[in-house]
C-alpha positions as MATLAB code, in Angstrom:
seq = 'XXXXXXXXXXXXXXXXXXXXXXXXXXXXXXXXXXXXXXXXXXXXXXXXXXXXXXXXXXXXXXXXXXXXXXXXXXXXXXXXXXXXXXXXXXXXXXXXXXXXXXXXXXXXXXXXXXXXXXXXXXXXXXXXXXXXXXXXXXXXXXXXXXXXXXXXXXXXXXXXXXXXXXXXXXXXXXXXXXXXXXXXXXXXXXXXXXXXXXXXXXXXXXXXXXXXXXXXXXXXXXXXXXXXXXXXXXXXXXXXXXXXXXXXXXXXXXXXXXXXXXXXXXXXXXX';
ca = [
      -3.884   -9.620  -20.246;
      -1.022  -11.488  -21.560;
       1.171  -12.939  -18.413;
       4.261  -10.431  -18.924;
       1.667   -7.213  -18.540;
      -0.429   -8.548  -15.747;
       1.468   -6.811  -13.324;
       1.515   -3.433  -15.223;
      -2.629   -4.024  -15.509;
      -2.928   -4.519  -12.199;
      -1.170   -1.229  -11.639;
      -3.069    0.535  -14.372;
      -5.858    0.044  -11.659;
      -4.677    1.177   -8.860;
      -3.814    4.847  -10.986;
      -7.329    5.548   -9.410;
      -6.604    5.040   -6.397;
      -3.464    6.903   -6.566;
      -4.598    9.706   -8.369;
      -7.728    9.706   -5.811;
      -4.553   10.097   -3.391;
      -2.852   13.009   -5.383;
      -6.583   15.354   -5.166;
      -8.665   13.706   -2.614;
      -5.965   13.818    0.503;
      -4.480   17.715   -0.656;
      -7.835   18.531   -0.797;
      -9.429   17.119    1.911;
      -6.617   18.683    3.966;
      -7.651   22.128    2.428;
     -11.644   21.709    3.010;
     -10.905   20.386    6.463;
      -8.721   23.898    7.371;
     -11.053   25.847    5.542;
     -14.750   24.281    6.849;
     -14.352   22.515    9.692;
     -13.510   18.025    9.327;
     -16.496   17.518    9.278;
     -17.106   19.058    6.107;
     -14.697   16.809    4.368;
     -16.669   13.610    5.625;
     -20.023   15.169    3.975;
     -18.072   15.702    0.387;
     -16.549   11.872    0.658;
     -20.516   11.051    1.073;
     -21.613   12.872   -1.837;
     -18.723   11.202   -4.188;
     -19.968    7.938   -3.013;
     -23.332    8.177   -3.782;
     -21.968   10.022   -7.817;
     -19.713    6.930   -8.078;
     -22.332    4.773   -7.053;
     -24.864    5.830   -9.518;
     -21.957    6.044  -12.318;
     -21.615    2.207  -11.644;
     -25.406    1.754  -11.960;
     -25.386    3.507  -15.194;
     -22.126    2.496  -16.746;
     -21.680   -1.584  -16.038;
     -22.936   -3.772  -18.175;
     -26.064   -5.337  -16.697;
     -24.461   -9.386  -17.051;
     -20.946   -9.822  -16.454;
     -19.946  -13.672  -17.180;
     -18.042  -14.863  -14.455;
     -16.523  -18.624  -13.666;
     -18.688  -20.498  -11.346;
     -17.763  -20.785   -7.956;
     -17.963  -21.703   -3.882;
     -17.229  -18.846   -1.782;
     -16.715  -21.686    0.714;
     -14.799  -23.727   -1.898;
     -12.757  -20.217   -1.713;
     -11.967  -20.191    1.816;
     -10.129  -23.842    0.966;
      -7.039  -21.079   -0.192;
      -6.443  -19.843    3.340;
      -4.858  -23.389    4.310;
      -1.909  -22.376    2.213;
       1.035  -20.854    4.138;
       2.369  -18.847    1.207;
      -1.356  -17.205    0.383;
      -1.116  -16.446    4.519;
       2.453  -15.292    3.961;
       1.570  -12.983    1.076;
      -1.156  -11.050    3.565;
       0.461  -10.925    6.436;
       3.140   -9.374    3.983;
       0.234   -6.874    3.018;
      -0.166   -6.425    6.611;
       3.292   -5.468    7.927;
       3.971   -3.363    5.111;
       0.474   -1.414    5.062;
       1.246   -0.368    8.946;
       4.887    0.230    8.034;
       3.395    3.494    6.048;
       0.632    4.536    7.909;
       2.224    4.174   11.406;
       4.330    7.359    9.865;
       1.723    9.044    7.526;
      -1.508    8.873    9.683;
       0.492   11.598   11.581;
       2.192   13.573    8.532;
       0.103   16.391    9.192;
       1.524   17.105   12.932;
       5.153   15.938   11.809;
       5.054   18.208    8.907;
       3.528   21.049   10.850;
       5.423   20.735   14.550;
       8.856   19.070   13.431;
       9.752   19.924    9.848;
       7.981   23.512   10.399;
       5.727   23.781    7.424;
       2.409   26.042    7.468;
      -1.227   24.233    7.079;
      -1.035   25.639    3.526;
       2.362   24.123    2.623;
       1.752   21.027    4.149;
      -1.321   20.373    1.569;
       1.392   20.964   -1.343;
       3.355   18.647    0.958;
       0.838   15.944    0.985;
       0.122   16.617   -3.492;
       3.702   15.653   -3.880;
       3.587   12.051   -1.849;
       0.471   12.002   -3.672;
       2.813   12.272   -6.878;
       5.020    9.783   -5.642;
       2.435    7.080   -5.575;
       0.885    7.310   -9.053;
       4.813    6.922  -10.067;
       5.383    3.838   -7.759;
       2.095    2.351   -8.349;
       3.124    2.354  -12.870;
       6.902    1.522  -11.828;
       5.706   -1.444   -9.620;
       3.905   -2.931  -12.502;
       6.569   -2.499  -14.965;
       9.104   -4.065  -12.672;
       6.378   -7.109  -11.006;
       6.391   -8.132  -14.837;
      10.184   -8.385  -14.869;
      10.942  -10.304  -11.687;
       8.082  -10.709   -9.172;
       9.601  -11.087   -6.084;
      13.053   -9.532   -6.640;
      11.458   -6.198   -7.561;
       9.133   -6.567   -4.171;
      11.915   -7.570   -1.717;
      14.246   -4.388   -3.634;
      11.024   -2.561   -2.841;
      11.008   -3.456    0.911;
      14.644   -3.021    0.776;
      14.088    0.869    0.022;
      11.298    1.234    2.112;
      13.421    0.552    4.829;
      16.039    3.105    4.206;
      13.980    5.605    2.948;
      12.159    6.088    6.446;
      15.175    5.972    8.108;
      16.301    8.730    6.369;
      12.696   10.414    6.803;
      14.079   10.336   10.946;
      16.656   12.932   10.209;
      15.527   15.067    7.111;
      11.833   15.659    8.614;
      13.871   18.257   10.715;
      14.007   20.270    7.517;
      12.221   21.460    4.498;
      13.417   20.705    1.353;
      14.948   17.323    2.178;
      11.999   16.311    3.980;
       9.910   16.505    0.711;
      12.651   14.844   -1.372;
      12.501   11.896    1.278;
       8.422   12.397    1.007;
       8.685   11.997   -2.877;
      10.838    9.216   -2.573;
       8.928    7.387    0.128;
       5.960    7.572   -1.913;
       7.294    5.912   -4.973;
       8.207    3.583   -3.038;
       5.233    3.109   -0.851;
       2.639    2.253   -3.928;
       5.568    0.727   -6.360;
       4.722   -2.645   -3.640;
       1.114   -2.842   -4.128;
       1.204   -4.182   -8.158;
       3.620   -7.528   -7.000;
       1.908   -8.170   -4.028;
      -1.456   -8.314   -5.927;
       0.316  -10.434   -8.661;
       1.736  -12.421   -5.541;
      -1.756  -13.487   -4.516;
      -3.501  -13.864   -7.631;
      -0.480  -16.372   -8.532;
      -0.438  -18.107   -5.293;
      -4.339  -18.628   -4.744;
      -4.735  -19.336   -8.281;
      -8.091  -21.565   -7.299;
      -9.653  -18.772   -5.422;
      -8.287  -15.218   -7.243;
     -11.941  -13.585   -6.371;
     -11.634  -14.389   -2.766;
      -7.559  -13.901   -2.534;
      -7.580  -10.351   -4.279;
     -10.209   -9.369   -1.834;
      -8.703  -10.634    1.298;
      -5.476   -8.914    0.140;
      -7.761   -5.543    0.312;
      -8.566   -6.488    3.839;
      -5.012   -7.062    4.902;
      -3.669   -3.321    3.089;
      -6.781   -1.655    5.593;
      -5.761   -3.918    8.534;
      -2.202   -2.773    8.104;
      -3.808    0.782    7.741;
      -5.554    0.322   11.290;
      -2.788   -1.098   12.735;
       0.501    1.196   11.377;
      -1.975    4.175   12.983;
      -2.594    1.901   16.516;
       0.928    1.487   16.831;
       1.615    4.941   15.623;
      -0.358    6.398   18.067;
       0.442    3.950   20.935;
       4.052    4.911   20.266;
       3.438    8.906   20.719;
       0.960    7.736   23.658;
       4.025    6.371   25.596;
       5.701    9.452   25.289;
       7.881    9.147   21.917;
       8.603   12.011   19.978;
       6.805   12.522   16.301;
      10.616   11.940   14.966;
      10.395    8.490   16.393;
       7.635    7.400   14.193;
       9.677    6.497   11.193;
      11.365    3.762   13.304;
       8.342    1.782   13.854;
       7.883    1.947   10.309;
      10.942    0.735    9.864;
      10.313   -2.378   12.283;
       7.207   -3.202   10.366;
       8.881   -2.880    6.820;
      11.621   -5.004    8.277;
       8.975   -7.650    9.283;
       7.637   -7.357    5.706;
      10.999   -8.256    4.117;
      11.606  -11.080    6.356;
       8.642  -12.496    5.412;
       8.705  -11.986    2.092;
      12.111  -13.702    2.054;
      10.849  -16.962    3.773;
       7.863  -16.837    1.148;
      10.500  -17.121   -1.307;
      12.754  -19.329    0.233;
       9.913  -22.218    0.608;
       9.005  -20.880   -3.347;
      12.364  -21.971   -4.534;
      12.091  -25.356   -1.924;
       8.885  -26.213   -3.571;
       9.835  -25.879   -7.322;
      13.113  -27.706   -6.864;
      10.943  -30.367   -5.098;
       8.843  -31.097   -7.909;
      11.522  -30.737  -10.640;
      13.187  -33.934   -8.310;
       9.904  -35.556   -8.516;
       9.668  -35.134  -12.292;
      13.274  -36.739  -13.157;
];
């Protein structure tokens, strides 16, 4: 892709994951009322073995790739700013799913919703993502990380908010909406942000970034669930989002800050 549309490519692929978001979690939620959890386990199964056949069918049988070490690779993890980009993936992957691991309960026992509503619920943040996920692309091609930090920014407000208007219907699923722009419109830059800053390793770097979005996923639900084991209420949830997301910004500021350092150094060096 041309440099000013990598962003928006990179978001062009994540529309499956997003729209795998808007069905699968709606109707997972559905199967699971209707037949049991287990049920829903047995039909992710079954779509793994159709989209593993569709791969076996549909790729082309050689794919020309550059030559390279996967140990050469690991050289990229002795950069701070390709650390500082996952551990940015990390803090802001547990700033969501410390909250929506337990939507479900918070929808159901705080805002009041019925199993059935809270599916509808759930299609709607769904919603929200495929937006954020095409808006972060079109606005990582613009300015990188300006568009991430204003991301991070509104992350942080938005679950604030979520603290008071989860107490009732109709602004709770405006703040949902919102939150889920939001929550896929960081995933484009901070893909960009790794490709870009492990540049000699992009195979190994894009991978790793995976790993550090499902290690913030394990640990936004640990300290989601550590939080309600202490005795916190569900409305108290949002706040350790909030911590996290505030983490992420921080972060994400002092990547930029030693960005800017390191560019001014090496205009000095050239004059």
């Amino acid at each position: 892709m041309a440099p000013n549309r990598r962003a928006q490519a990179i978001a062009l692929m994540f529309t499956g994951l997003t729209l795998a978001n808007v069905l699968g979690v709606p109707l997972g939620t559905a199967l699971g009322q209707v037949a049991g959890w287990r049920a829903t386990f047995w039909v992710v199964t079954l779509i793994g073995l159709g989209a593993a056949g569709a791969l076996a069918v549909c790729l082309p049988k050689h794919i020309e790739m550059r030559e390279s070490s996967i140990l050469r690779e690991f050289n990229v993890l002795k950069n701070p700013q390709v650390l500082m980009v996952l551990g940015i993936s990390v803090l802001a992957s547990a700033s969501l799913f410390s909250v929506f691991t337990y939507i479900t309960p918070i929808l159901e026992d705080v805002t009041g919703f019925s199993p059935h509503a809270v599916t509808l619920v759930l299609l709607l943040f769904g919603l929200g993502l495929t937006v954020g996920s095409t808006l972060g692309g079109k606005l990582a091609d613009w300015k990188l990380l300006r568009s991430l930090l204003t991301f991070l920014v509104s992350i942080i407000v938005v679950q604030a908010i979520f603290a008071a208007t989860m107490h009732a219907a109709i602004p709770a699923m405006i703040t949902i909406f919102v939150w889920g722009v939001l929550a896929f419109a960081i995933v484009p830059p901070l893909q960009m942000l790794i490709v870009n800053r492990a540049s000699d390793a992009p195979n190994l770097a894009s991978t790793l970034n995976q790993g550090a979005f499902n290690l913030g996923n394990a640990t936004g639900a640990w300290l989601g669930g550590m939080t309600i084991g202490a005795g916190a209420a569900l409305s108290a949830l949002p706040w350790v989002g909030v911590v996290m997301a505030c983490g992420a910004f921080g972060l994400t500021l002092l990547s930029a800050s030693l960005d800017r350092r390191a560019r001014r150094g090496s205009i000095g060096q050239a004059v």
